[in-house]
N, CA, C and O atoms as a MOPAC input file, in Angstrom:
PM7 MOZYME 1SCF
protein

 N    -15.43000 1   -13.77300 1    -2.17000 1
 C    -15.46300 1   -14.17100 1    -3.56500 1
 C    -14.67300 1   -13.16400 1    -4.39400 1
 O    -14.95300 1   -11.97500 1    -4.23500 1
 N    -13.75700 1   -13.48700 1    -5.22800 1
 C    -12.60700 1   -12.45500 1    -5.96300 1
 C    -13.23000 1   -12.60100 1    -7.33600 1
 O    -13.35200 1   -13.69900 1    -7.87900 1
 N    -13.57800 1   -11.58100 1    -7.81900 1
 C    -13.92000 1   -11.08500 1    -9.33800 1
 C    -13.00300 1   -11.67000 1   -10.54200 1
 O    -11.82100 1   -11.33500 1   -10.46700 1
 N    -13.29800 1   -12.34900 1   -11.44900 1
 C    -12.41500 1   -12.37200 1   -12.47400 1
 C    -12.59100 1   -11.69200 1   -13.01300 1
 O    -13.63300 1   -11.06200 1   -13.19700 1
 N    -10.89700 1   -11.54500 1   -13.74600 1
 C    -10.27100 1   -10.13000 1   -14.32300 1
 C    -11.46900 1   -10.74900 1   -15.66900 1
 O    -11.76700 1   -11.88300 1   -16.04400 1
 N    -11.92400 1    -9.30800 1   -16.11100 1
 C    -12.40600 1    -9.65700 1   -18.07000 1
 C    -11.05200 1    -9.32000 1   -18.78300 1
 O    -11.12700 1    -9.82600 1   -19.90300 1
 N     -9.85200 1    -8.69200 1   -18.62800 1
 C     -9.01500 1    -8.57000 1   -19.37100 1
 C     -8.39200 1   -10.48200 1   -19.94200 1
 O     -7.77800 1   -11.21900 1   -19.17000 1
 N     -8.61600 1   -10.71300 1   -20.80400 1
 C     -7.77700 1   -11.99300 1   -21.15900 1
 C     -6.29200 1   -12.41300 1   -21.21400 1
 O     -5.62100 1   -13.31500 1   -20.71300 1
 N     -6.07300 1   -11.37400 1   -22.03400 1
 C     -4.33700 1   -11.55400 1   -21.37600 1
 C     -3.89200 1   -11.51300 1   -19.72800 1
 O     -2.98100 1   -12.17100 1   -19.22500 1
 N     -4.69200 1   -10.66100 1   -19.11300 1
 C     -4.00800 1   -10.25400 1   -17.84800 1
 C     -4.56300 1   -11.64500 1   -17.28200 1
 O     -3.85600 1   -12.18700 1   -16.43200 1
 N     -5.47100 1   -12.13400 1   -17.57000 1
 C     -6.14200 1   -13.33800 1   -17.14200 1
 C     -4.82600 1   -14.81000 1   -17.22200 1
 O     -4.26000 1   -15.61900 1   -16.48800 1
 N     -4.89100 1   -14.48700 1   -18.30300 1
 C     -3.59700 1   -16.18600 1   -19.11500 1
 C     -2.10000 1   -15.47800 1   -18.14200 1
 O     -1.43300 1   -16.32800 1   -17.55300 1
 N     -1.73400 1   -14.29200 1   -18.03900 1
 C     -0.58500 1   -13.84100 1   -17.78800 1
 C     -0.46600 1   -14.28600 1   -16.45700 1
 O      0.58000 1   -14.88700 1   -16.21400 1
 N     -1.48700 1   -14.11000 1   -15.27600 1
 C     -1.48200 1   -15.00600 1   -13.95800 1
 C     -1.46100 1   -16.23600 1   -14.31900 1
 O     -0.51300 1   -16.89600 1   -13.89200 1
 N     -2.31200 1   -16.81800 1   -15.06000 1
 C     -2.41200 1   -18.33500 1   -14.93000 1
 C     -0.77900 1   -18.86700 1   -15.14400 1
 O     -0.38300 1   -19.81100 1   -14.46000 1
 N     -0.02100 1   -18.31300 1   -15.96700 1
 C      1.00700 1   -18.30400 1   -16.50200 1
 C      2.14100 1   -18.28300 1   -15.72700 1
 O      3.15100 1   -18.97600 1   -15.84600 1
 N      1.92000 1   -17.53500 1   -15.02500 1
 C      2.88000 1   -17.09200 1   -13.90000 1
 C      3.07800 1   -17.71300 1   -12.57700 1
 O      4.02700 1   -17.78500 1   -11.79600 1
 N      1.71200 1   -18.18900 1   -12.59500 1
 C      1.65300 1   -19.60300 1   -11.25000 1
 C      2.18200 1   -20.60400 1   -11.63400 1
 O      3.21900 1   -21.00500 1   -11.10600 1
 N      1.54800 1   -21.28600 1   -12.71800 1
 C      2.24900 1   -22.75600 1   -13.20900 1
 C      3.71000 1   -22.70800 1   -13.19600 1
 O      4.35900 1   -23.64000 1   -12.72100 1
 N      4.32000 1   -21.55100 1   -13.75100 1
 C      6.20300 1   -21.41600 1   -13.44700 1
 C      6.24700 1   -21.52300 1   -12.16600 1
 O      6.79500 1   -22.60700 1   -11.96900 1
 N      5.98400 1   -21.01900 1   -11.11700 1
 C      6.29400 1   -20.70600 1    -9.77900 1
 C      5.93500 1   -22.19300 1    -9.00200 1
 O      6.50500 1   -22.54500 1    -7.96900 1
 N      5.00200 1   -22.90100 1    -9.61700 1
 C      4.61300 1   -24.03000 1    -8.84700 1
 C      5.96600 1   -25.14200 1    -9.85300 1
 O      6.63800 1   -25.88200 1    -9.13400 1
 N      6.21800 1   -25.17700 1   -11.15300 1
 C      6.58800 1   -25.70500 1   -11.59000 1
 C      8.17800 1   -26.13300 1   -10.98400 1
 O      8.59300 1   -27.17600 1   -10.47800 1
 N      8.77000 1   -24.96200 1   -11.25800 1
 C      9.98700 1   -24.17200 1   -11.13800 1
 C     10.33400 1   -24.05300 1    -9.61400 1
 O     11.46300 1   -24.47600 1    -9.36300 1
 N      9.74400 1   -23.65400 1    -8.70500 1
 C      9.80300 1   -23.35500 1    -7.25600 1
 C      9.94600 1   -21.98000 1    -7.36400 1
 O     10.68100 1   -21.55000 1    -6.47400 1
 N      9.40500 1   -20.88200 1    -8.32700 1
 C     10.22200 1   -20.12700 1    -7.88200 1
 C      9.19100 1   -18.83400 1    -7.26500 1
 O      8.36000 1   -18.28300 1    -7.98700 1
 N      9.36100 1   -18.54400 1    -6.10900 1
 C      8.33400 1   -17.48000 1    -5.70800 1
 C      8.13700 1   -16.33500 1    -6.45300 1
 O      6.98900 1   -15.93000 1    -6.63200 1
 N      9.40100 1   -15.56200 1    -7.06300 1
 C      8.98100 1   -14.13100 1    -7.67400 1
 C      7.95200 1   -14.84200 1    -8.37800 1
 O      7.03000 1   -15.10700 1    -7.60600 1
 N      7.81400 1   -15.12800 1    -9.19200 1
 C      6.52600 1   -15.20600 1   -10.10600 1
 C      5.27500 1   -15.34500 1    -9.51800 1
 O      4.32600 1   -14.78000 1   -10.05900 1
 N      5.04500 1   -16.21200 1    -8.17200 1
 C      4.05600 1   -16.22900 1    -7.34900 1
 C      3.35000 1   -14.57300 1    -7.05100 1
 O      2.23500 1   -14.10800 1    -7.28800 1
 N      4.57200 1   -14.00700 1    -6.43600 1
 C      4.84800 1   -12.79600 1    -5.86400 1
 C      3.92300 1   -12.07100 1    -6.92900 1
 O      2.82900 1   -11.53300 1    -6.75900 1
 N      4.86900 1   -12.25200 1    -8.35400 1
 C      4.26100 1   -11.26000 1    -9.48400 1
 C      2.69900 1   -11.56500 1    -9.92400 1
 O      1.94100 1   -10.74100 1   -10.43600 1
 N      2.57000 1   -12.14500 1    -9.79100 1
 C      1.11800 1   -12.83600 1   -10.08800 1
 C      0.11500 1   -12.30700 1    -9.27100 1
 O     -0.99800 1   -11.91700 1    -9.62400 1
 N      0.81100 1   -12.33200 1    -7.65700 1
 C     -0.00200 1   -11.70800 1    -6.70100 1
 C     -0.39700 1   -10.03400 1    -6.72200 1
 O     -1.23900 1    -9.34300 1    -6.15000 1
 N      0.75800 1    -9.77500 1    -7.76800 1
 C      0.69500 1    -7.74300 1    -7.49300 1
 C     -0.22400 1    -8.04900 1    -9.15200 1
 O     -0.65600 1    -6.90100 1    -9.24800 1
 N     -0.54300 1    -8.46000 1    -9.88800 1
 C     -1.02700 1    -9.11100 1   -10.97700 1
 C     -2.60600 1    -8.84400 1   -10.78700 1
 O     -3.44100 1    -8.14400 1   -11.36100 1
 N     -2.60700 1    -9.71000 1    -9.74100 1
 C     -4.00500 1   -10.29300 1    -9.60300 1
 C     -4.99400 1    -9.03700 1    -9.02400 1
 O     -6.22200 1    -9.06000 1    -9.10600 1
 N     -3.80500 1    -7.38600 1    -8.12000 1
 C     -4.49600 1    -6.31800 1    -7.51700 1
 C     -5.66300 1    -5.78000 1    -8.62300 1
 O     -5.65100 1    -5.80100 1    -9.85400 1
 N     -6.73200 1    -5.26100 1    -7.60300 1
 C     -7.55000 1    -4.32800 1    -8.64400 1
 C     -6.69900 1    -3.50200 1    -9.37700 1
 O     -5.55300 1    -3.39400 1    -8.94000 1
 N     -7.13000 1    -2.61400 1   -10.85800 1
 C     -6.11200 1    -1.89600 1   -11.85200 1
 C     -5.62200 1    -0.71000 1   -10.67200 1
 O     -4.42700 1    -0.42000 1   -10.73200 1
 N     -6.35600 1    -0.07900 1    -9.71900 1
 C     -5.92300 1     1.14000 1    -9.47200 1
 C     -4.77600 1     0.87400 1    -8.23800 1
 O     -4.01000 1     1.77100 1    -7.88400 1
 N     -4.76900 1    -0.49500 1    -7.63100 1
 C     -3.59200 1    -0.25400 1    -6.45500 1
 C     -2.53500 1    -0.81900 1    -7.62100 1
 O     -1.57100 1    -0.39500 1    -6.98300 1
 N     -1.96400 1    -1.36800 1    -8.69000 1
 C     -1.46700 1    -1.82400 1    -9.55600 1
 C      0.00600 1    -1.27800 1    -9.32400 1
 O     -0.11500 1    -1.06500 1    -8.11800 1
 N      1.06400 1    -0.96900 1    -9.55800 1
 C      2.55800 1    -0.32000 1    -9.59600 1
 C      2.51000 1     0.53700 1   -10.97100 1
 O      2.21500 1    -0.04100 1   -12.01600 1
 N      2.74700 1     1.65200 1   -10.96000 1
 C      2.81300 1     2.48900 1   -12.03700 1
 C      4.73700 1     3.18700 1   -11.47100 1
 O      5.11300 1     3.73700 1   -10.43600 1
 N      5.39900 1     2.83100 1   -12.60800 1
 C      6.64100 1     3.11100 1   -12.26200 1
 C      7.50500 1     3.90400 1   -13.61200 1
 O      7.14600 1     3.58300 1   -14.74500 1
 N      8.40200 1     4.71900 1   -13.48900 1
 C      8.44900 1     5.69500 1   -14.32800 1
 C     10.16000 1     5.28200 1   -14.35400 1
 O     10.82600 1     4.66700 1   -13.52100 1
 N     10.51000 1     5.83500 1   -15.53700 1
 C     12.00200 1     5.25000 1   -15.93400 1
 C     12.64300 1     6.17900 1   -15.12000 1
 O     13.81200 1     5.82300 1   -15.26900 1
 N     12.67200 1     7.12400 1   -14.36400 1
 C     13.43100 1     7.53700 1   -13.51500 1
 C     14.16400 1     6.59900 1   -12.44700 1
 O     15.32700 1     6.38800 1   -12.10200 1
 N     12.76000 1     6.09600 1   -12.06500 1
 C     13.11900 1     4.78000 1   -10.31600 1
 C     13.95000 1     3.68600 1   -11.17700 1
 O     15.01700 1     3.43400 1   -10.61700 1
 N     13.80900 1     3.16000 1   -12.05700 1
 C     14.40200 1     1.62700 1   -13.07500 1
 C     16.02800 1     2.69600 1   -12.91300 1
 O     17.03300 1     2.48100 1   -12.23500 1
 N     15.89700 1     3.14200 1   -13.27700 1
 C     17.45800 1     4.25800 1   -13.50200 1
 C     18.12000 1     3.95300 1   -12.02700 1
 O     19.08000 1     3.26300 1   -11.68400 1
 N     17.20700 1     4.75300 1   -11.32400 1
 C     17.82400 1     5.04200 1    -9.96000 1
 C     18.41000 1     3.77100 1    -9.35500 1
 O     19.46800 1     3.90500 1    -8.74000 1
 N     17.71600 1     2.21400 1    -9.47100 1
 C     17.73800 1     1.23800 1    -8.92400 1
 C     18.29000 1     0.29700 1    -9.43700 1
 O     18.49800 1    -0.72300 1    -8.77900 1
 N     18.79200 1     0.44600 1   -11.19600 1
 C     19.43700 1    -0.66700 1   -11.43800 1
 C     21.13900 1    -0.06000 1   -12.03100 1
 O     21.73100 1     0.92500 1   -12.47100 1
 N     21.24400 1    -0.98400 1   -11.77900 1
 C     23.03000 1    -0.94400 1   -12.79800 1
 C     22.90100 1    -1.98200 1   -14.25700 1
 O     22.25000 1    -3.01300 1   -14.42700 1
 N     23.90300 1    -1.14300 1   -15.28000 1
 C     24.06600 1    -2.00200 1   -16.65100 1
 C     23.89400 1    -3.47000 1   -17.21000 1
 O     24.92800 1    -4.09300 1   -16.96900 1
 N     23.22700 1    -4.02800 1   -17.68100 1
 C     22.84300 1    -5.53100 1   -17.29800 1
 C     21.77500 1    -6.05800 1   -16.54600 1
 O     21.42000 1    -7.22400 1   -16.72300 1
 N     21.16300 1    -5.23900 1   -15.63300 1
 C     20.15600 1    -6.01700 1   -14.82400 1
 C     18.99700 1    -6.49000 1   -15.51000 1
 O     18.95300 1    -6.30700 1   -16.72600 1
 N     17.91100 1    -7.15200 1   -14.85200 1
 C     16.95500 1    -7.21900 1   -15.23000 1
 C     15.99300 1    -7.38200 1   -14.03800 1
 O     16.16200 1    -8.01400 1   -12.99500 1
 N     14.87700 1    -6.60700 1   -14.48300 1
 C     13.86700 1    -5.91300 1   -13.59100 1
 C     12.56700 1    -6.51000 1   -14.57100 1
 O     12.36100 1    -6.72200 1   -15.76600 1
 N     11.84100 1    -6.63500 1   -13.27800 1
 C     10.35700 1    -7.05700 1   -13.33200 1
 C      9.17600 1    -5.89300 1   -13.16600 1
 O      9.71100 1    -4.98700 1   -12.52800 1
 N      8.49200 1    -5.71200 1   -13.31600 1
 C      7.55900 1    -4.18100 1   -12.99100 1
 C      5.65300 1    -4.89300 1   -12.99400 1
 O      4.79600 1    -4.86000 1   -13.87700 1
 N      5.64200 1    -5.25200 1   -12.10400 1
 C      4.60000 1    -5.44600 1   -12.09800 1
 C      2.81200 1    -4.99300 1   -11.93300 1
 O      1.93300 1    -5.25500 1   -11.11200 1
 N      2.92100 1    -3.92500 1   -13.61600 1
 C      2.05000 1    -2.90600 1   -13.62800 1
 C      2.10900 1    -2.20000 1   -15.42000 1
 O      2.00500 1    -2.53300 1   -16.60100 1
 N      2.32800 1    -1.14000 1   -14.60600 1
 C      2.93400 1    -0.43500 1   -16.00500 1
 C      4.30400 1     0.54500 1   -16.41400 1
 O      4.11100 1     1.62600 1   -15.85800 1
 N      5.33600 1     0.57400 1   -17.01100 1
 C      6.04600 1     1.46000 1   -16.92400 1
 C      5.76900 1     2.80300 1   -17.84700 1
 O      4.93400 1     2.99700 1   -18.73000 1
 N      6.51000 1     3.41400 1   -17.45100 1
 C      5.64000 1     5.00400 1   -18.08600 1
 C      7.16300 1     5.43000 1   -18.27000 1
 O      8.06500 1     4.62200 1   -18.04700 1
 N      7.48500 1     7.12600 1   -18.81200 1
 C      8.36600 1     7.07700 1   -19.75300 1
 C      8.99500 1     8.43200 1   -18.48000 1
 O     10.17800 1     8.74100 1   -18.62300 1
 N      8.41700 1     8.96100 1   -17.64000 1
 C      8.97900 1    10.17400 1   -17.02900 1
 C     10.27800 1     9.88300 1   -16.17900 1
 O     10.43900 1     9.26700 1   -15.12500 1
 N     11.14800 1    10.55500 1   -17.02400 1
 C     12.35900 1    10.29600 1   -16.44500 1
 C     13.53300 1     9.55400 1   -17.63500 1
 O     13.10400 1     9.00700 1   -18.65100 1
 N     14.82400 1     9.62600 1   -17.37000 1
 C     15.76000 1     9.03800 1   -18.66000 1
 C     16.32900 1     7.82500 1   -18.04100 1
 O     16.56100 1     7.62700 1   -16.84900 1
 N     16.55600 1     6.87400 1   -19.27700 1
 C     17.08200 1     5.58300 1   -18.48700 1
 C     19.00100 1     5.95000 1   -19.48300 1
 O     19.35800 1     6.09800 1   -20.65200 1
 N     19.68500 1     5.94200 1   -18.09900 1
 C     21.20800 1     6.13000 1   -19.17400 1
 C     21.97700 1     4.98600 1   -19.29500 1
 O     23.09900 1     5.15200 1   -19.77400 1
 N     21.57200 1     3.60000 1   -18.90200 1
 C     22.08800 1     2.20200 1   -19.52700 1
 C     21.68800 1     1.52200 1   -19.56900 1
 O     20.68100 1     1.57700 1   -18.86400 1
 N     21.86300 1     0.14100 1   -20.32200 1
 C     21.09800 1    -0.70200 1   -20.94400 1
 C     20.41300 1    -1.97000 1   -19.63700 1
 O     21.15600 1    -2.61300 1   -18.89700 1
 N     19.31800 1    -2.04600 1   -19.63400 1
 C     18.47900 1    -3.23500 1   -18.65800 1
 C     17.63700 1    -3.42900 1   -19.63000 1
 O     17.34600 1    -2.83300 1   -20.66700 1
 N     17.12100 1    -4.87600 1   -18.81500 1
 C     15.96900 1    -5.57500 1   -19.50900 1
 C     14.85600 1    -5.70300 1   -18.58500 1
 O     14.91700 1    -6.42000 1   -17.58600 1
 N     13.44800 1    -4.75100 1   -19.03300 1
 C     12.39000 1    -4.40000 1   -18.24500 1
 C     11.33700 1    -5.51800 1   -18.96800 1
 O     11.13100 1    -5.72000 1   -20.16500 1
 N     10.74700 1    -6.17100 1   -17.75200 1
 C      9.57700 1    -6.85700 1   -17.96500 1
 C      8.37400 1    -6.41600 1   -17.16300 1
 O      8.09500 1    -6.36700 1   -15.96500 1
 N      7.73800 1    -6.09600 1   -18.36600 1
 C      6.35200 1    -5.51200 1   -17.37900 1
 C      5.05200 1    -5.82300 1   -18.47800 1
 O      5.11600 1    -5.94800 1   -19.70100 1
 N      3.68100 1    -5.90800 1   -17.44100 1
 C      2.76000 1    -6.26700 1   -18.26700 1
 C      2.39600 1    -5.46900 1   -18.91300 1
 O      1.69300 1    -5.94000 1   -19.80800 1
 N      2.53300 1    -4.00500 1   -18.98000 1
 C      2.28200 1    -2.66700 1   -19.77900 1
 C      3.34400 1    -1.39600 1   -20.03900 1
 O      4.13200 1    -0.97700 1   -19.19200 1
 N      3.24000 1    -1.04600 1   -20.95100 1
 C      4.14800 1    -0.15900 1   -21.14400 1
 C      3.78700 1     1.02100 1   -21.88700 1
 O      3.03700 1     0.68400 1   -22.80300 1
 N      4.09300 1     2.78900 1   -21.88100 1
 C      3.73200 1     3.34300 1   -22.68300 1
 C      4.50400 1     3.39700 1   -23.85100 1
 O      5.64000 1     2.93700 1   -23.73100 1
 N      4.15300 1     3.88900 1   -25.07700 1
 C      4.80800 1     3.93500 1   -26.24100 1
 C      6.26800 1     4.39400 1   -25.85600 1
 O      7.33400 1     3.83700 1   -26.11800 1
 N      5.98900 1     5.73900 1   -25.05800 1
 C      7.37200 1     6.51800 1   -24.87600 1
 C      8.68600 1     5.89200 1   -24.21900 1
 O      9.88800 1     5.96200 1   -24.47700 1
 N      7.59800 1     4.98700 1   -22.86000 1
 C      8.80600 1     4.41000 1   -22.43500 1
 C      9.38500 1     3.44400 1   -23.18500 1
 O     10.60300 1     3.61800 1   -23.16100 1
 N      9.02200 1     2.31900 1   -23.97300 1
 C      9.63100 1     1.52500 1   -24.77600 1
 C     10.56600 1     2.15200 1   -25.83200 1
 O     11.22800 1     1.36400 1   -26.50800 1
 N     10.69600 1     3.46200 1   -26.05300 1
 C     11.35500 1     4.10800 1   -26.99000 1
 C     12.56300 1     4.46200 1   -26.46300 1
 O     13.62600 1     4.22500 1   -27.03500 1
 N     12.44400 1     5.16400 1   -25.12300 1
 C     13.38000 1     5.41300 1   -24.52700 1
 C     14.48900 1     4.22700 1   -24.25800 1
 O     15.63900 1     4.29300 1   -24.69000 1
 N     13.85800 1     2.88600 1   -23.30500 1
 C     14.36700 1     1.72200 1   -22.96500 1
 C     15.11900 1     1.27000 1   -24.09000 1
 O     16.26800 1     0.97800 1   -23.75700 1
 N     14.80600 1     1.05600 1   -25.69500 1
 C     15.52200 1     0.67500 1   -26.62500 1
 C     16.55500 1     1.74300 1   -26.85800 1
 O     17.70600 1     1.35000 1   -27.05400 1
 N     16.33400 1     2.93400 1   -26.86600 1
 C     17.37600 1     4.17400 1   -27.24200 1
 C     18.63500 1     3.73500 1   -26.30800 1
 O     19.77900 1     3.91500 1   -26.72500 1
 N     18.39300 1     3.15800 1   -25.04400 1
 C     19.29900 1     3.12000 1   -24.10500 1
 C     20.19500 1     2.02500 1   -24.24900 1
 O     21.07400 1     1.77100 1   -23.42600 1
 N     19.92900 1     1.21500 1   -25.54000 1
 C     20.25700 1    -0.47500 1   -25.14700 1
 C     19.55100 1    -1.36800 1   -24.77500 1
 O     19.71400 1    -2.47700 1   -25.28400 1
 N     18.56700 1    -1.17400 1   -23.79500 1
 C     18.12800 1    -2.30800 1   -23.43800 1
 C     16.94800 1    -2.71800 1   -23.65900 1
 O     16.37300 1    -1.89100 1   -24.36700 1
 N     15.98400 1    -4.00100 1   -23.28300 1
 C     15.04200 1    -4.55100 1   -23.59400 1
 C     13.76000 1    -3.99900 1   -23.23700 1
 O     13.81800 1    -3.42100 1   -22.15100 1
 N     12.29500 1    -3.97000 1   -23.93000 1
 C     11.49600 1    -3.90200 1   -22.96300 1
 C     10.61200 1    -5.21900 1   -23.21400 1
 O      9.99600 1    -5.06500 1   -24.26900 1
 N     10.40900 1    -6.11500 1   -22.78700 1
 C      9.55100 1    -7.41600 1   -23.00100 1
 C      8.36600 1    -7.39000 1   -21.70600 1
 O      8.35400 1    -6.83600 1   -20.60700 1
 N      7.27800 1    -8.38700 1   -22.51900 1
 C      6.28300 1    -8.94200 1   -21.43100 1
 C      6.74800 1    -9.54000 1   -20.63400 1
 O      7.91200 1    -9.93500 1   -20.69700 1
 N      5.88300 1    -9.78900 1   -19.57400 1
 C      6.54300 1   -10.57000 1   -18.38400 1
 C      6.47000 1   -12.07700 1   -18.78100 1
 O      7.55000 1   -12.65800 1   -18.67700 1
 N      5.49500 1   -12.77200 1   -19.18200 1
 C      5.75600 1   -13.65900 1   -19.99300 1
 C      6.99600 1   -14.68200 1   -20.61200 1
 O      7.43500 1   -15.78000 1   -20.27100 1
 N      7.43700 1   -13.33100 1   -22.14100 1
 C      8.33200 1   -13.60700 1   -22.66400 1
 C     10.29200 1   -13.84500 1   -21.24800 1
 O     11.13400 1   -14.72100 1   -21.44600 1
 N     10.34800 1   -13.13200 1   -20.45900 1
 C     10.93900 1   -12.72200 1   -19.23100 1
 C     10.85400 1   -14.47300 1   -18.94100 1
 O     11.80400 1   -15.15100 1   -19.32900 1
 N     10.00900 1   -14.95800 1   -18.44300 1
 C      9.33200 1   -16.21600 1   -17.78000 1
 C     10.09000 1   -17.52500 1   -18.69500 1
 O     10.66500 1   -18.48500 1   -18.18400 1
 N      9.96900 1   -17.34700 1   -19.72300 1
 C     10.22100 1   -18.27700 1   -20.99200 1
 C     11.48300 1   -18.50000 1   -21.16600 1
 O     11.84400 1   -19.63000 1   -21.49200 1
 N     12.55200 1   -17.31000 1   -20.95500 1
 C     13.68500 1   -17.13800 1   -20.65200 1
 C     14.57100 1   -17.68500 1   -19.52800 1
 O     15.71500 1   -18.08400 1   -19.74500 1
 N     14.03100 1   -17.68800 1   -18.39000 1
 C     14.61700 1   -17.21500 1   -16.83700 1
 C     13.36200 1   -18.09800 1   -16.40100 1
 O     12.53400 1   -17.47000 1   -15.74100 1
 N     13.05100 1   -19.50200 1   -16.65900 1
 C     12.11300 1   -19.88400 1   -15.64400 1
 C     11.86200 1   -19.67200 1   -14.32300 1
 O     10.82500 1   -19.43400 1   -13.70300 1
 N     13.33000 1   -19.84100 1   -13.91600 1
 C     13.63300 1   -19.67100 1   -12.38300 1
 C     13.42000 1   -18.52600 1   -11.97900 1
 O     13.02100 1   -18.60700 1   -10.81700 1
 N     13.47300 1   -17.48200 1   -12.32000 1
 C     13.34800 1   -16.14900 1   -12.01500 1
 C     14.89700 1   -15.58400 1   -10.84300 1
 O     14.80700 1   -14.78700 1    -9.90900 1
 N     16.24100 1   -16.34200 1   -11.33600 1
 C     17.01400 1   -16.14300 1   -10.61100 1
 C     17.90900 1   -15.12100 1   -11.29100 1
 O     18.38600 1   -15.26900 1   -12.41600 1
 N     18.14800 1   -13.74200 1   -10.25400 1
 C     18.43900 1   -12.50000 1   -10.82300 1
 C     17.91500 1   -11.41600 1   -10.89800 1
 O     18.61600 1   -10.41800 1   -11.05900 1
 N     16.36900 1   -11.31900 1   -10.79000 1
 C     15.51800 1   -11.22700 1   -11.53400 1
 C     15.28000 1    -9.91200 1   -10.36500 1
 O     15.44700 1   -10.39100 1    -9.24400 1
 N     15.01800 1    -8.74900 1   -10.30200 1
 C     14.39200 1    -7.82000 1    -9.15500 1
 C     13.10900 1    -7.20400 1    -9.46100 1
 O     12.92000 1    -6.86300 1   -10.62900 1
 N     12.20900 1    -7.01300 1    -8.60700 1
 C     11.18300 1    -6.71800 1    -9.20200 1
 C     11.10300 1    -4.92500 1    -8.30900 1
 O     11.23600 1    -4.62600 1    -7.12200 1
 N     10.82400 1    -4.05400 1    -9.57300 1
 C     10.37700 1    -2.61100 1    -9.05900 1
 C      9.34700 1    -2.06400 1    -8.86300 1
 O      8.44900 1    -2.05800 1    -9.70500 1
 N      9.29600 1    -1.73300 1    -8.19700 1
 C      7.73200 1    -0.93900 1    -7.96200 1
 C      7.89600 1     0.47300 1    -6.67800 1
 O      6.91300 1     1.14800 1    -6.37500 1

């Protein structure tokens, strides 16, 4: 028997994320839903260093967790993640690029084609 989340958003944000994936065909979102659905502590906690290390100018990255701010991002991507700290969203805009919910990401890019997910 699997616990429902009490968080509400994180709750609608799976539900959300299946209906695209069933809708759409498209697995990342399945995928994301599934690292989604982990208890908070196995979750992806990822720091703008690795987004740096792993993407080039233009990409767009999925983070399915939280991003945190340790480390510099030096060009512009568009990060979708269900949490973010203040710092890192400061940084991510300083750089050019986006930081959005995964959601908003979804609404965009139904398909999720392009799309890499970090962790």
């Amino acid at each position: 028997m699997e616990l429902a989340k009490t968080n509400i958003v994180l709750r609608k944000t799976i539900s959300e994320l299946r209906k695209a994936a069933n809708k759409y065909g498209a697995a990342i979102w399945d995928r994301v839903a599934e690292e989604l659905s982990r208890p908070r502590r196995s979750r992806r906690v990822v720091n703008l260093s690795r987004i740096n290390r792993y993407t080039e100018p233009g990409d767009v990255v999925v983070v399915p967790g939280k991003v945190l701010a340790a480390g510099r991002l030096d060009h512009p991507v568009t990060v979708a993640s269900f949490s973010f700290s203040k710092a890192a969203v400061e940084k991510i805009r300083a750089s050019g690029g986006r930081a959005i919910h995964i959601l908003d990401l979804v609404k965009e890019n139904p398909k999720g084609s392009g799309v890499k997910i970090i962790g």
